[in-house]
Residue frames as a rotation matrix with the C-alpha (Angstrom) as fourth column:
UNK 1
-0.901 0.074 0.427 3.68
0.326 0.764 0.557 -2.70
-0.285 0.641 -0.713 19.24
UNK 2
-0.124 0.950 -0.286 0.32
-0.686 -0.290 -0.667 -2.42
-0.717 0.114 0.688 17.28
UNK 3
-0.380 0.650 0.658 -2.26
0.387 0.758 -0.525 -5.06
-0.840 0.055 -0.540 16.95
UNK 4
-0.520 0.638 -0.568 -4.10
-0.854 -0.361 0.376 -5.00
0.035 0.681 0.732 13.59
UNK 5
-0.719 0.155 0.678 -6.81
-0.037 0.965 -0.259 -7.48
-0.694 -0.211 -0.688 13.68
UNK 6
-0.994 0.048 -0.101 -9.22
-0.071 0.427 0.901 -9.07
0.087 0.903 -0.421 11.02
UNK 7
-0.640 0.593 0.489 -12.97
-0.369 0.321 -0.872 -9.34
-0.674 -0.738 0.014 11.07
UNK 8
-0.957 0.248 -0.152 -14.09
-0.139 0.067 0.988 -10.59
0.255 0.967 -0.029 7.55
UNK 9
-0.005 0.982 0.190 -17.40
-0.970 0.042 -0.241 -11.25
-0.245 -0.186 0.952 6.42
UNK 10
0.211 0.394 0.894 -18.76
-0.517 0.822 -0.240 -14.62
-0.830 -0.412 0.377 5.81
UNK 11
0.981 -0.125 0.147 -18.09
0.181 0.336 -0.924 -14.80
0.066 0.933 0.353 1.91
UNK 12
0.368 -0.903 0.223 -14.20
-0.899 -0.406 -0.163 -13.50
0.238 -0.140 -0.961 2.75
UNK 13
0.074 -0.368 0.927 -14.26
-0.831 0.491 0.262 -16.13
-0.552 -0.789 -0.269 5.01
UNK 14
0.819 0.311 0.483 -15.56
0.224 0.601 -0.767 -19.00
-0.529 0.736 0.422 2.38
UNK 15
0.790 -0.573 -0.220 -12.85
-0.171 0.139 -0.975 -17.48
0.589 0.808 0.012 -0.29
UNK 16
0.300 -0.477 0.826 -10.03
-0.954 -0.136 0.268 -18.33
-0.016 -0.868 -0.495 2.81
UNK 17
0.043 -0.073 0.996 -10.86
-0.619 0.781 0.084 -21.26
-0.784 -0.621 -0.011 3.39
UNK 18
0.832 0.237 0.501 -11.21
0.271 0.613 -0.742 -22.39
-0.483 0.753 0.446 -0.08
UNK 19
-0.401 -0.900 -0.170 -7.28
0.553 -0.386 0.738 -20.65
-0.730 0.202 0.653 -0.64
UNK 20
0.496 0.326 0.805 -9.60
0.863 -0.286 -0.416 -18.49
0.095 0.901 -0.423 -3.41
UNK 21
0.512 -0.105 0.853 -7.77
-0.139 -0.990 -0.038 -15.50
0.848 -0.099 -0.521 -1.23
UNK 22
-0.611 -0.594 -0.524 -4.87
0.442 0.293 -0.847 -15.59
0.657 -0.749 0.083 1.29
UNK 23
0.476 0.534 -0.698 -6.27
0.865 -0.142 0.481 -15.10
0.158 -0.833 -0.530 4.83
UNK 24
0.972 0.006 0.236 -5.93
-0.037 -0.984 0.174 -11.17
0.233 -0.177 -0.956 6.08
UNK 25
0.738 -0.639 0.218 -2.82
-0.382 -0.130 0.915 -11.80
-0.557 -0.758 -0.340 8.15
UNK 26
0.040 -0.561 0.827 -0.75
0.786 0.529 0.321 -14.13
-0.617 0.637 0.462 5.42
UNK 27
0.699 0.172 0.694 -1.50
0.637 -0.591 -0.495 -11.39
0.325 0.788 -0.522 2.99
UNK 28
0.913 -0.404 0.065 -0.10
-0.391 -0.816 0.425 -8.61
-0.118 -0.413 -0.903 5.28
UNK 29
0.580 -0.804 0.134 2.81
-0.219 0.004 0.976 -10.30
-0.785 -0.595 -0.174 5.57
UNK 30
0.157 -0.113 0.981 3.42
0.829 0.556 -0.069 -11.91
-0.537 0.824 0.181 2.25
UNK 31
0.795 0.187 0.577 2.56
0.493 -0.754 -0.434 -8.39
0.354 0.630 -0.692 0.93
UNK 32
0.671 -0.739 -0.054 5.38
-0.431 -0.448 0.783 -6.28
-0.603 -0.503 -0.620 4.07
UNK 33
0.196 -0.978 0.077 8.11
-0.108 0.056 0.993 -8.58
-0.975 -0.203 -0.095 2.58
UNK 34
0.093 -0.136 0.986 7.59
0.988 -0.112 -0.109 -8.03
0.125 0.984 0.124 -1.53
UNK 35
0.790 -0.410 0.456 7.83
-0.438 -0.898 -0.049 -4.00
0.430 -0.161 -0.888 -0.67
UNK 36
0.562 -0.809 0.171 10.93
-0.218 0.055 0.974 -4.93
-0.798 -0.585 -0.146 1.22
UNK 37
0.124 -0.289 0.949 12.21
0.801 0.593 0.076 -6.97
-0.585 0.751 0.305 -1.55
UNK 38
0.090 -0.517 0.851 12.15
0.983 -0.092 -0.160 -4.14
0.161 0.851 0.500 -3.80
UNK 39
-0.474 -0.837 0.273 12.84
0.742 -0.547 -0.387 -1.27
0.474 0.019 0.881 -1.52
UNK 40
-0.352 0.630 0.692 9.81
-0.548 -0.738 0.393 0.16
0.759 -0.241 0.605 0.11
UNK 41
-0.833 -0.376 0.406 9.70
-0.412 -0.067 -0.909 0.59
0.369 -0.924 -0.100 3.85
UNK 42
0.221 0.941 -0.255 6.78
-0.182 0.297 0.938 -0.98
0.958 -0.161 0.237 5.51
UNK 43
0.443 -0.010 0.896 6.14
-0.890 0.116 0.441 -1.75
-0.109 -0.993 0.043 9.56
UNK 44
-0.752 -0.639 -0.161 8.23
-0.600 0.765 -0.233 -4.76
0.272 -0.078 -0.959 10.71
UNK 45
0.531 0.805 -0.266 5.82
-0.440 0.530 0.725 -7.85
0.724 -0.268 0.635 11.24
UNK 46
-0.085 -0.772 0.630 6.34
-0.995 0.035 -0.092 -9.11
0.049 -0.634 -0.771 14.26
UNK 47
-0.846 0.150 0.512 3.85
0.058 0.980 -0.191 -12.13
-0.530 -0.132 -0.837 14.20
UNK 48
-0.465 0.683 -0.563 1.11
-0.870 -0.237 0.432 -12.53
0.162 0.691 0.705 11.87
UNK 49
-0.441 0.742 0.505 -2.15
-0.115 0.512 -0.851 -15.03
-0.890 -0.434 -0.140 12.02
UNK 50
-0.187 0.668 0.721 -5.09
0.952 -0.057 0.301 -16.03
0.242 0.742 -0.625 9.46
UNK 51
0.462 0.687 0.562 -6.92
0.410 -0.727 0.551 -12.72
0.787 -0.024 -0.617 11.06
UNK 52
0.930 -0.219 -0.295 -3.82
0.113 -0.594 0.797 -10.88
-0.350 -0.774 -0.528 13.36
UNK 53
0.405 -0.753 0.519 -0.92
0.548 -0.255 -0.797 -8.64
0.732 0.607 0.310 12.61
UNK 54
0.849 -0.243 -0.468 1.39
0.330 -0.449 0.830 -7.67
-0.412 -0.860 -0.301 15.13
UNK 55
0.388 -0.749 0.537 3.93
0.659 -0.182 -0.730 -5.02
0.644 0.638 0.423 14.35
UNK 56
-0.124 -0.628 -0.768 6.27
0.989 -0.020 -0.143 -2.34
0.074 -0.778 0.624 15.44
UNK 57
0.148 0.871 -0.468 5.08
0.856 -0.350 -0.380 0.59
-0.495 -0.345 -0.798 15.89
UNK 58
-0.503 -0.649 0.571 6.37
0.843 -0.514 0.158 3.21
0.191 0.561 0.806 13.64
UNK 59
0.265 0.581 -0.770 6.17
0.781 -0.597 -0.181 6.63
-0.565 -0.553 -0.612 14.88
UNK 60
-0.710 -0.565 0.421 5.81
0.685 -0.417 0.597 9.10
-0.162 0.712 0.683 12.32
UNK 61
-0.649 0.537 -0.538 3.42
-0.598 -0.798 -0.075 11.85
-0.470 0.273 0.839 10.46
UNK 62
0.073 0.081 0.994 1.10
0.731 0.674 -0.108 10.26
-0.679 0.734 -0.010 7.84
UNK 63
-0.543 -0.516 0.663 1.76
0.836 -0.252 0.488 11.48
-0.084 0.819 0.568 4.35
UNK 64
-0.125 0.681 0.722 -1.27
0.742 -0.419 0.523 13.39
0.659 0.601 -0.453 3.87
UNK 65
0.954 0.199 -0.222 -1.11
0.287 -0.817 0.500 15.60
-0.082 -0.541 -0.837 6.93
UNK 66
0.224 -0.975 0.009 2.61
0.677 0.162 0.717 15.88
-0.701 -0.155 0.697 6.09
UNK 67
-0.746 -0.096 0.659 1.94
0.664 -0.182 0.725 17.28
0.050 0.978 0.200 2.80
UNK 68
0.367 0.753 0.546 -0.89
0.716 -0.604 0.351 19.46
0.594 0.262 -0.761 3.69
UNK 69
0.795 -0.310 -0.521 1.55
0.058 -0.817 0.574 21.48
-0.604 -0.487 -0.631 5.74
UNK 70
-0.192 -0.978 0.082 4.98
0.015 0.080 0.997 20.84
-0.981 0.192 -0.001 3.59
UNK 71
0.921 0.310 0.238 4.98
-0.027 0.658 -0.752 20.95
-0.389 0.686 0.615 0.26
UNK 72
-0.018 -0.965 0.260 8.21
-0.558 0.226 0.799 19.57
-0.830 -0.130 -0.543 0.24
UNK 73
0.438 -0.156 -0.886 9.02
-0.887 0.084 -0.453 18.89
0.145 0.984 -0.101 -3.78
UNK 74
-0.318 -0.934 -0.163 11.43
-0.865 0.356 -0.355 16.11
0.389 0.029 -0.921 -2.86
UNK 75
-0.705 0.603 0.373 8.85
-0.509 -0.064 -0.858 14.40
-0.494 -0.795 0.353 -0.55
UNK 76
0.493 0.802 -0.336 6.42
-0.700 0.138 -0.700 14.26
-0.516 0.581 0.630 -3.45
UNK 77
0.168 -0.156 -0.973 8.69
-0.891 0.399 -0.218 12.80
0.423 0.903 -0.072 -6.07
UNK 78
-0.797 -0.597 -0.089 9.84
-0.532 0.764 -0.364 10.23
0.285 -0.243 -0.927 -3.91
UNK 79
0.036 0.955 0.295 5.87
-0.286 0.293 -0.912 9.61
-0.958 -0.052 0.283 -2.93
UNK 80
0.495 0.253 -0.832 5.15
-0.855 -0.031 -0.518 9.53
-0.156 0.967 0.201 -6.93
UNK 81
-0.305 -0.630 -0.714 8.19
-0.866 0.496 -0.069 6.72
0.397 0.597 -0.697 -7.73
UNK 82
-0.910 0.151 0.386 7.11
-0.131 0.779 -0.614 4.73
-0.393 -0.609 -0.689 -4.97
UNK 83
-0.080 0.746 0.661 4.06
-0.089 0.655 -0.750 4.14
-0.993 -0.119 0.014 -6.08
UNK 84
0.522 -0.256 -0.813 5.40
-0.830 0.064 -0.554 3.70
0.194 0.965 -0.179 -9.56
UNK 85
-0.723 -0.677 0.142 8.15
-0.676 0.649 -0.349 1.24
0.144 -0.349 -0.926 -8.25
UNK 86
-0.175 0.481 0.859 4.73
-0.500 0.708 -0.499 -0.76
-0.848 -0.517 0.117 -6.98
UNK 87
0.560 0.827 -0.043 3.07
-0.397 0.223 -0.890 -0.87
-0.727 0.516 0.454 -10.36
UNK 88
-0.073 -0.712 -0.699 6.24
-0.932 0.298 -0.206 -2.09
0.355 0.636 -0.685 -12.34
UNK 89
-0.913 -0.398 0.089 6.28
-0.397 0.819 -0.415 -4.52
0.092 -0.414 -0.906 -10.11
UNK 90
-0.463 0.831 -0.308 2.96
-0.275 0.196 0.941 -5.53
0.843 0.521 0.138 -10.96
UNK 91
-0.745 0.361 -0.561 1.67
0.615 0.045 -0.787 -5.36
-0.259 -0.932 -0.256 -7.04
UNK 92
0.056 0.960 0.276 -2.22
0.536 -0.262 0.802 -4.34
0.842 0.103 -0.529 -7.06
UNK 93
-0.753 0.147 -0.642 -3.28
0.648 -0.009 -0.762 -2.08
-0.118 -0.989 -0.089 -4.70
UNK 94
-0.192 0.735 0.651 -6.41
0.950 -0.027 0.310 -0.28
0.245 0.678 -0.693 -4.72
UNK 95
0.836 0.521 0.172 -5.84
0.419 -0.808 0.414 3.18
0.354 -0.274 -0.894 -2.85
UNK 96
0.042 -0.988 0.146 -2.68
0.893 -0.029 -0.450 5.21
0.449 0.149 0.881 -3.43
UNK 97
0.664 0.334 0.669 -3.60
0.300 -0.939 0.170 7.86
0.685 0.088 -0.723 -1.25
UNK 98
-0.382 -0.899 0.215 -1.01
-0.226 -0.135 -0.965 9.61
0.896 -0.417 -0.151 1.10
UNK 99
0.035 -0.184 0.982 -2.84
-0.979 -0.203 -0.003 8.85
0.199 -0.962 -0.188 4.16
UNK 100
0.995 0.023 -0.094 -2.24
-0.003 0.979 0.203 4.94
0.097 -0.202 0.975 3.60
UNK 101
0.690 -0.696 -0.198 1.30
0.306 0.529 -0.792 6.22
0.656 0.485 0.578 4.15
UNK 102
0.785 -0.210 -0.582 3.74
0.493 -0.357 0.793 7.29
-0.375 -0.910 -0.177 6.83
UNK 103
0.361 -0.810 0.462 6.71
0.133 -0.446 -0.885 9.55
0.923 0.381 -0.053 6.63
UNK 104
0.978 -0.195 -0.072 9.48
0.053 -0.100 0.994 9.33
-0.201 -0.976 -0.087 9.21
UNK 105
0.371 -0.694 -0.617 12.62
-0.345 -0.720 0.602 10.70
-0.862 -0.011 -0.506 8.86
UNK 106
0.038 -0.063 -0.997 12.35
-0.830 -0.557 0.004 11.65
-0.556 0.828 -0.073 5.37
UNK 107
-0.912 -0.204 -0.356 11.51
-0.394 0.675 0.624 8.18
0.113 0.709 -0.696 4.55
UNK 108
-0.097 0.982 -0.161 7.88
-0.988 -0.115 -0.101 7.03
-0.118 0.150 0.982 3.52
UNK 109
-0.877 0.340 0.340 6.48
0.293 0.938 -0.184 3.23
-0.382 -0.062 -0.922 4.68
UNK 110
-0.123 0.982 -0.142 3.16
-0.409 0.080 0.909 2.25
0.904 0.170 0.392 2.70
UNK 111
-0.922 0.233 0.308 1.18
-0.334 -0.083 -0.939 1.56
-0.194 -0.969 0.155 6.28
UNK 112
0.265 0.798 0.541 -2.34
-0.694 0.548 -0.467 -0.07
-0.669 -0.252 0.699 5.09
UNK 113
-0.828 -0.522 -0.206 -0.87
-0.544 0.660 0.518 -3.55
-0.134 0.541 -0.830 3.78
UNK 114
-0.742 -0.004 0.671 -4.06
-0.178 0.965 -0.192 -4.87
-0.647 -0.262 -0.716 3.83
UNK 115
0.802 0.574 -0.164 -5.53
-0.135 -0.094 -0.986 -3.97
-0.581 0.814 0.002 -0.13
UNK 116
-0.187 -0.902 -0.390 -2.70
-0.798 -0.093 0.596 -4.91
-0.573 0.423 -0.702 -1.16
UNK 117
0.884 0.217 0.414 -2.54
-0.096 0.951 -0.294 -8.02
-0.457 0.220 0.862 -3.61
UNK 118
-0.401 -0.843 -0.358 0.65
-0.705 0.034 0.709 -10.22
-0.585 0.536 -0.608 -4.96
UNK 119
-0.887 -0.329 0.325 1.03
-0.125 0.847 0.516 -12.71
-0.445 0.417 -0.792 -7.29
UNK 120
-0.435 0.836 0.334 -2.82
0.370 0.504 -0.780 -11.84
-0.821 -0.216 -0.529 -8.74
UNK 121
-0.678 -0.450 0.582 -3.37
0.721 -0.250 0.646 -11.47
-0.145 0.857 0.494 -12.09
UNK 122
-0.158 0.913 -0.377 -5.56
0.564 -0.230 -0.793 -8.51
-0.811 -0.338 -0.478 -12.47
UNK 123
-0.319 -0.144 0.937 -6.72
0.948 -0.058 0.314 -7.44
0.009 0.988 0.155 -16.08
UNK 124
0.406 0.584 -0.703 -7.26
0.567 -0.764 -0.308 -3.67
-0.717 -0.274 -0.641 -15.32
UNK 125
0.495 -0.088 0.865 -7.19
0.830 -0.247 -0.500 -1.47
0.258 0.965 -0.049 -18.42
UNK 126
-0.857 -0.469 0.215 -4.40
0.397 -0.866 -0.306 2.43
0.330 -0.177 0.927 -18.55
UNK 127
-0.391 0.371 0.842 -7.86
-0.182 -0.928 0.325 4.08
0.902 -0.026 0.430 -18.04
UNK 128
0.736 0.450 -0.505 -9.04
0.375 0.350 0.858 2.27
0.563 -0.821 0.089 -14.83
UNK 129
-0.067 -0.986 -0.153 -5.69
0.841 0.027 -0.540 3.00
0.537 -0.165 0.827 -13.76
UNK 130
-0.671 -0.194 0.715 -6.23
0.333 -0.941 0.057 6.38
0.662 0.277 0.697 -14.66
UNK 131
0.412 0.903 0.119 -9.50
-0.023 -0.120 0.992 6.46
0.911 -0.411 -0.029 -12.60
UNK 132
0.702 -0.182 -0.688 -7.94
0.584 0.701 0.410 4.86
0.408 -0.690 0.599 -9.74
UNK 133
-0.529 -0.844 0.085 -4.57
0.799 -0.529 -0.286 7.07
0.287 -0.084 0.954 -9.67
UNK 134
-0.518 0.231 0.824 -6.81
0.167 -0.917 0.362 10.24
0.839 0.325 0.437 -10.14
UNK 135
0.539 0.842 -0.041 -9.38
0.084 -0.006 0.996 9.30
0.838 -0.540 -0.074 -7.20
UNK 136
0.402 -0.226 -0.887 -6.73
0.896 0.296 0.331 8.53
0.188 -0.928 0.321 -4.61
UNK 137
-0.482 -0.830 -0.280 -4.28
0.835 -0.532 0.140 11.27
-0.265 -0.167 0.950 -5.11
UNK 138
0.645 0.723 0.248 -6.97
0.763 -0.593 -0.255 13.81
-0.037 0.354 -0.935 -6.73
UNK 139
0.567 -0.317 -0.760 -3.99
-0.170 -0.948 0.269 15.68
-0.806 -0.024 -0.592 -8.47
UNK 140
0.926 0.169 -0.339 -3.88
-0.323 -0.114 -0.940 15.83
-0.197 0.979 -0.051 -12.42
UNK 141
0.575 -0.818 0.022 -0.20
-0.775 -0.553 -0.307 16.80
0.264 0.159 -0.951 -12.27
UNK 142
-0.111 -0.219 0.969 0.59
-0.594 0.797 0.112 13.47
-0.797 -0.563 -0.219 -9.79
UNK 143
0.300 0.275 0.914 -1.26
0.247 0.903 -0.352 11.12
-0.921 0.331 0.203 -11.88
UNK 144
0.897 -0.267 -0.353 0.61
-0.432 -0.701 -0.567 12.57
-0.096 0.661 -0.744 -15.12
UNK 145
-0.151 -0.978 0.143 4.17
-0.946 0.101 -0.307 12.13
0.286 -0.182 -0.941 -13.74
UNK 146
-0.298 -0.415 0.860 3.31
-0.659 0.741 0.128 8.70
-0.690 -0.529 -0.494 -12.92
UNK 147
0.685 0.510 0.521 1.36
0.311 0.442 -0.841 7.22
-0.659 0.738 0.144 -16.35
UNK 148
0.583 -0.791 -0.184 4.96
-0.800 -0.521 -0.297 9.06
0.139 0.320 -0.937 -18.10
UNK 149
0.036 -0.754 0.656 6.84
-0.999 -0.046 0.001 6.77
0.030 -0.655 -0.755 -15.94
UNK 150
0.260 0.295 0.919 5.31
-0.270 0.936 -0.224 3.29
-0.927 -0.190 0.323 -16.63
């Protein structure tokens, strides 16, 4: 198993408690079973808290040391859709880099569930995107094939 716990700050706490922002642990989970829902692997939750996630442990590579030895074409595209597949599905997240992901036999769980956001409208413009896409993945060619694709 592996423990993820919570330690907000005081204003985190305040938007909590006022529902302005699901608590850490609701989120994780809330966030594990929309990727499920539309097809992207994530750790099983086992139990989940305001401020504790317990899951199963998923033994794998992450993406980004995967990919700095493989460049395994097949690998990528399926990296690339998935995080197309998120943004159709209008799921926020704020860092699409490969090491917030895992790869285990030849299938890729997103692995930091907790920047995720559902159900929040966020008014962010193609070029923030662009900003955003370009910083995490810091390949032109990536963030291309996925702004095509939307």
């Amino acid at each position: 198993m592996y423990v993820k716990e919570f330690y907000p700050k005081f204003e985190e706490k305040l938007k909590y408690f006022f529902r302005l922002r699901k608590y850490p642990g609701e989120n994780f989970d809330l966030v594990a079973k929309t990727l499920n829902k539309i097809g992207i692997k994530t750790p099983k939750i086992i139990e989940y808290s305001k401020y504790k996630v317990v899951m199963e442990e998923l033994k794998g590579v992450l993406l980004s040391e995967y990919l700095d030895e493989n460049k395994d074409s097949v690998v990528i595209e399926k990296f690339l859709n998935l995080i197309i597949k998120i943004l159709k599905n209008k799921i926020y997240h704020s860092d699409f880099a490969p090491r917030n992901f895992l790869i285990k036999d030849g299938e890729i769980f997103a692995i930091d569930l907790e920047d995720y956001m559902v159900g929040v409208i966020t008014l962010k413009t193609k070029e923030e995107l662009h900003k955003r896409l370009k910083k995490a993945l810091r390949n032109d060619e990536w963030v291309r094939y996925i702004e095509d694709r939307l």
